[in-house]
C-alpha positions in Angstrom: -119.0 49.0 -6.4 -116.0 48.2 -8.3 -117.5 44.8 -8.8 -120.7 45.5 -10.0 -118.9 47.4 -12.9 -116.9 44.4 -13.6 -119.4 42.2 -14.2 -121.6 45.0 -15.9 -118.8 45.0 -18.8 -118.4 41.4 -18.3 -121.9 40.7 -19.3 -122.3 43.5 -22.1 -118.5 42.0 -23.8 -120.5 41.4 -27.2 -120.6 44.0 -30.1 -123.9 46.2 -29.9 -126.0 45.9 -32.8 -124.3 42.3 -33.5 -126.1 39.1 -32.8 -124.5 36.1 -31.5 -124.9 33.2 -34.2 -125.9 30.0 -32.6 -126.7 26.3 -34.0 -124.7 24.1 -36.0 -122.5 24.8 -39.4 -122.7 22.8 -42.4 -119.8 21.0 -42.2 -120.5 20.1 -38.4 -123.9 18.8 -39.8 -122.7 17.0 -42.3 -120.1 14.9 -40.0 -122.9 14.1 -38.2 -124.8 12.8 -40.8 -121.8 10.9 -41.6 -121.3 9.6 -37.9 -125.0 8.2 -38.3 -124.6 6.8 -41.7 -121.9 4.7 -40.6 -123.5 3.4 -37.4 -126.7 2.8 -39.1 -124.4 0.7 -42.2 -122.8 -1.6 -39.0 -125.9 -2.5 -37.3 -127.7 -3.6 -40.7 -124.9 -5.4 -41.4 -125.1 -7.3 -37.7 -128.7 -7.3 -38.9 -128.4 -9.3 -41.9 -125.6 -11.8 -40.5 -128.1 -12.2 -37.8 -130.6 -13.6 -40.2 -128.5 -15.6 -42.3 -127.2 -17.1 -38.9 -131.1 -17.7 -37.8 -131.7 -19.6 -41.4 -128.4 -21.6 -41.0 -129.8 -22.9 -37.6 -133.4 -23.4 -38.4 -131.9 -25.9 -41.5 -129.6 -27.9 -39.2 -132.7 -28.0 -36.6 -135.0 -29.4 -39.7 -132.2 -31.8 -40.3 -131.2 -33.4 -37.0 -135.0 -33.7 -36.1 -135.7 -35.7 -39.4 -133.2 -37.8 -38.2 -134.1 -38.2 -34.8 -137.6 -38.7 -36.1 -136.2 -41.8 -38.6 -134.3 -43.7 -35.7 -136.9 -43.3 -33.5 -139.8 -44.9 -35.7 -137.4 -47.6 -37.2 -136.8 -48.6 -33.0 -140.8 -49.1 -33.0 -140.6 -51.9 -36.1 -140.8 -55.4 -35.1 -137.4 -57.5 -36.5 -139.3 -58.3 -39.9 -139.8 -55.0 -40.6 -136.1 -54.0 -40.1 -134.8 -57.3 -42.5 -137.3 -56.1 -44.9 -136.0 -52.2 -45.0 -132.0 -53.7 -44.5 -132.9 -55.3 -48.1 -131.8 -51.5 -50.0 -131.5 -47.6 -48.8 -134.8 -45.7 -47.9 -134.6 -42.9 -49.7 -137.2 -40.1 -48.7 -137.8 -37.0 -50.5 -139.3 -34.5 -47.2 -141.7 -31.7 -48.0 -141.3 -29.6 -44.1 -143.5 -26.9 -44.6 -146.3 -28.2 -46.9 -145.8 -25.7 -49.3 -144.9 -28.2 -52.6 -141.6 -27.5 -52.5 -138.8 -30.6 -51.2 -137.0 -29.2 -48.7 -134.8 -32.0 -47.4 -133.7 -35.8 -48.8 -133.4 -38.6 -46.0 -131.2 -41.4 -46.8 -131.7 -44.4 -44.6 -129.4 -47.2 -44.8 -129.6 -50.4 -42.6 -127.5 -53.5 -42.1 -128.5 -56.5 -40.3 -125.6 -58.3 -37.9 -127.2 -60.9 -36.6 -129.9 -59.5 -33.9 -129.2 -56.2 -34.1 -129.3 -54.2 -36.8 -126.7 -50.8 -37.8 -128.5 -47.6 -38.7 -127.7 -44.9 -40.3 -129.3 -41.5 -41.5 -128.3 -39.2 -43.1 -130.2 -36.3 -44.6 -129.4 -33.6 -47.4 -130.8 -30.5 -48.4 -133.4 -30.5 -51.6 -130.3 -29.4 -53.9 -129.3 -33.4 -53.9 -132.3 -34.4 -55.2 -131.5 -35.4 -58.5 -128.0 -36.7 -57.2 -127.9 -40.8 -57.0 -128.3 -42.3 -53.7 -125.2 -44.6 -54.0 -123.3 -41.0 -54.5 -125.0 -39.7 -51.4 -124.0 -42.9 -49.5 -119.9 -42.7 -49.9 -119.6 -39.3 -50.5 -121.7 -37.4 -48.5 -119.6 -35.0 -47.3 -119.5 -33.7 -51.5 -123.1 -33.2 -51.2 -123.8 -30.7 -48.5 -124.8 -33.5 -45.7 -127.2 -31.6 -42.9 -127.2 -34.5 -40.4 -125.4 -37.7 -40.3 -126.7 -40.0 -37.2 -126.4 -43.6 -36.6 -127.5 -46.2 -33.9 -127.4 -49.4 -33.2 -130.8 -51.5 -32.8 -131.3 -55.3 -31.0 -133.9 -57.3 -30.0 
């Protein structure tokens, strides 16, 4: 008996007439909001140096493929061709998307040695359009180079 009368008083502790108050205060609600804010704040951040990241790829992709894509059709010329084009630079203004805009400048330079012929391309973004291609030839690394590649090709 004893014990029932213990926990009797035990459960009946509160005040009558009293409520217990239950939830959150302000100040425990606004840490929280805090808490969030500052979570929230990091990930957009991850979020945007994710994107600038992605862009910064997708340019050096653009740029390596244009020249992949100039060494491989200068391997298809026939010897002619490749004396004719050693004569002065190629320089190509590249349009990527089709939307008007130049995205990228190619500058292809070749030398002939005999049978074989030295190749290289190099390829800017559209900010070194208006810059001259002898500039772009010895100082490319001034002028925001993308891709730098060179080969050798014989016959």
């Amino acid at each position: 008996m004893k014990m029932r009368g213990f926990l009797k008083r035990r459960m009946n502790s509160g005040k009558p007439g009293k409520k217990k108050r239950e939830g959150f205060s302000l100040i425990e609600t606004t840490i929280g909001i805090a808490l969030v804010g500052v979570a929230l704040l990091a990930l957009a951040q991850l979020f945007t140096f994710s994107v600038m990241n992605n862009q910064r790829s997708d340019r050096m992709t653009n740029s390596i493929f244009l020249a992949q894509q100039q060494i491989d059709f200068l391997r298809n010329l026939p010897a002619t061709d490749l004396n004719d084009l050693a004569a002065s630079p190629v320089d190509e203004q590249i349009d990527v998307n089709n939307d008007g805009n130049m995205d990228f400048r190619r500058v292809t330079v070749i030398q002939a040695v005999g049978f074989n012929w030295d190749v290289r391309v190099r390829v800017f973004p559209a900010s070194q359009l208006l810059t001259s291609v002898e500039d772009l030839i010895n100082y490319p690394t001034q002028h925001q180079i993308r891709a730098d590649m060179g080969t050798v090709i014989s016959r």
